[in-house]
C-alpha positions in Angstrom: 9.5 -17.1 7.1 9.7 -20.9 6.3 5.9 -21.4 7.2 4.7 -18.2 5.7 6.2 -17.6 2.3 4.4 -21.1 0.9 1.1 -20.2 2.6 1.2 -16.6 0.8 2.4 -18.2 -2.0 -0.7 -20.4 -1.8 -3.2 -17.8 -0.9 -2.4 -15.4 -4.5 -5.1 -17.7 -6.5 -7.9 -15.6 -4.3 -9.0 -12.4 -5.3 -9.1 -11.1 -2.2 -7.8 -12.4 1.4 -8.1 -10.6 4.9 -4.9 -11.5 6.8 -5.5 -10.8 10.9 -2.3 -11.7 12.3 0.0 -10.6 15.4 2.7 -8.3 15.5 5.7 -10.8 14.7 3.6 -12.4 11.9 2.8 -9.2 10.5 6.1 -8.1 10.2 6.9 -11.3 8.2 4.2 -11.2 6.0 5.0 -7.8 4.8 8.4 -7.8 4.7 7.9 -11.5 2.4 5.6 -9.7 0.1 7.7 -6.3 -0.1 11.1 -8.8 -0.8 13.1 -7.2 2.6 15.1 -10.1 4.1 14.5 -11.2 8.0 16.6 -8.6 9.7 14.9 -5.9 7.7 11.5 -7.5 8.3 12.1 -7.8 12.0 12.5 -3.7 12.1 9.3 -3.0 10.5 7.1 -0.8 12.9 4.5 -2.8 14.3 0.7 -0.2 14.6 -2.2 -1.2 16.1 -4.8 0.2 14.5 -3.3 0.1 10.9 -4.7 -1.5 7.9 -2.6 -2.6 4.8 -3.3 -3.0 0.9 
């Protein structure tokens, strides 16, 4: 969370960004941008062929 909350932070000035990450850094990522803290982050289901907006 350390690393990715100032590179999303840095990334809002594009219109539009793809994000391709792994499972763990997924989880993160979403859980950073939908405000759940780490533990709840760390239980977010983890699809492979899922895309999210």
């Amino acid at each position: 969370m350390r690393r990715l909350i100032p590179w999303l932070d840095g990334i809002q000035q594009f219109p539009k960004v793809i994000i391709v990450s792994h499972g763990l850094t997924g989880r993160i990522l979403r859980g950073v941008y939908a405000g759940l803290n780490k533990e709840e982050a760390l239980k977010l289901e983890v699809s492979q062929d899922i895309l999210f907006k």
